[in-house]
C-alpha positions in Angstrom: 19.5 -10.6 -17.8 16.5 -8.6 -18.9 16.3 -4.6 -17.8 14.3 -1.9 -18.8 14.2 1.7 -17.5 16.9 0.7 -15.3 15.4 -1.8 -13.2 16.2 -5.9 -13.5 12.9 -7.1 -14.7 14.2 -10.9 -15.7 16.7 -12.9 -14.7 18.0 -16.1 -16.8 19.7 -18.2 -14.6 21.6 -20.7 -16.6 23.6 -22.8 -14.0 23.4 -21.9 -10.1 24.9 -23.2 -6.8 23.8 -26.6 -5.5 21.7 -25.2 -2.6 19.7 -23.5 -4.8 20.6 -19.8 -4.0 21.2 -18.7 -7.4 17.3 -18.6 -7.8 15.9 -17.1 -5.1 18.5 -14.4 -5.3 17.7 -13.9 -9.0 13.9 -13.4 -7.9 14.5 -11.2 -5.2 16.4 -8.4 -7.0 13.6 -8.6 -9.7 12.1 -5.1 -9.9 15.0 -3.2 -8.2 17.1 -0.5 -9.8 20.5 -2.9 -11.2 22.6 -0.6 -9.2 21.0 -1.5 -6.2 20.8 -5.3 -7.5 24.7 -5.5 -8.1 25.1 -5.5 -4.4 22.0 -7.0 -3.0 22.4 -10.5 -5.3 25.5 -10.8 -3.4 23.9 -10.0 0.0 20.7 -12.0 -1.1 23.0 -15.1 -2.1 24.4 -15.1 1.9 20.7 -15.4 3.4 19.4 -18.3 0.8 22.6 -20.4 1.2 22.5 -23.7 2.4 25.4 -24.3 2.9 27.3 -23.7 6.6 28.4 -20.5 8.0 31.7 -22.1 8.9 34.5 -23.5 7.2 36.9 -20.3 6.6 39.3 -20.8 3.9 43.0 -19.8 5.2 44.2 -19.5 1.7 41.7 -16.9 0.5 40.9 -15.5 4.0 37.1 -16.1 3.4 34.3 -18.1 4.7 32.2 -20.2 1.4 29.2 -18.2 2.3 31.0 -14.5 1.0 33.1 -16.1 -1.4 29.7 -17.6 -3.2 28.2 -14.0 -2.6 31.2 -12.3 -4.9 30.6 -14.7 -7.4 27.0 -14.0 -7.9 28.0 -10.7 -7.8 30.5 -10.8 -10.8 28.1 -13.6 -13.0 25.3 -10.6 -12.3 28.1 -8.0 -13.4 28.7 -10.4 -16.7 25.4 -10.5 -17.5 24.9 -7.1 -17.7 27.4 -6.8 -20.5 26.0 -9.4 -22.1 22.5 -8.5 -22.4 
């Protein structure tokens, strides 16, 4: 994760999901203020997914397509720290 001035200007992605979400979510928050990108690369991740809207999960109470959103969201919350 690259920022200056408090915007995302790069985005590394090292491993992503296997319907290729992870990337164009990474591109689409490029430019924003990382506040604002915390919570759009999880919103971002819901419209590129490929995979189906159904499928809810009784045991976490969640369909795939949020569950992948949180996890972009906490791998974009990582990086942050990291960088």
């Amino acid at each position: 994760m690259e920022v200056s001035e408090e915007k995302v200007v790069g985005v590394h992605v090292l491993r992503g999901a296997p319907c290729g979400a992870t990337w164009k979510a990474a591109a689409s928050v490029l430019g924003m203020e990382v506040e604002k990108a915390k919570i759009r690369i999880g919103i971002e991740t819901q419209f590129h997914c490929g995979g189906g809207p159904g499928g809810w999960n009784r045991v976490s109470k969640k369909n795939p397509i949020h569950f992948a959103a949180e996890i972009h969201q906490a791998a974009f919350k990582k990086a942050l720290k990291l960088g």
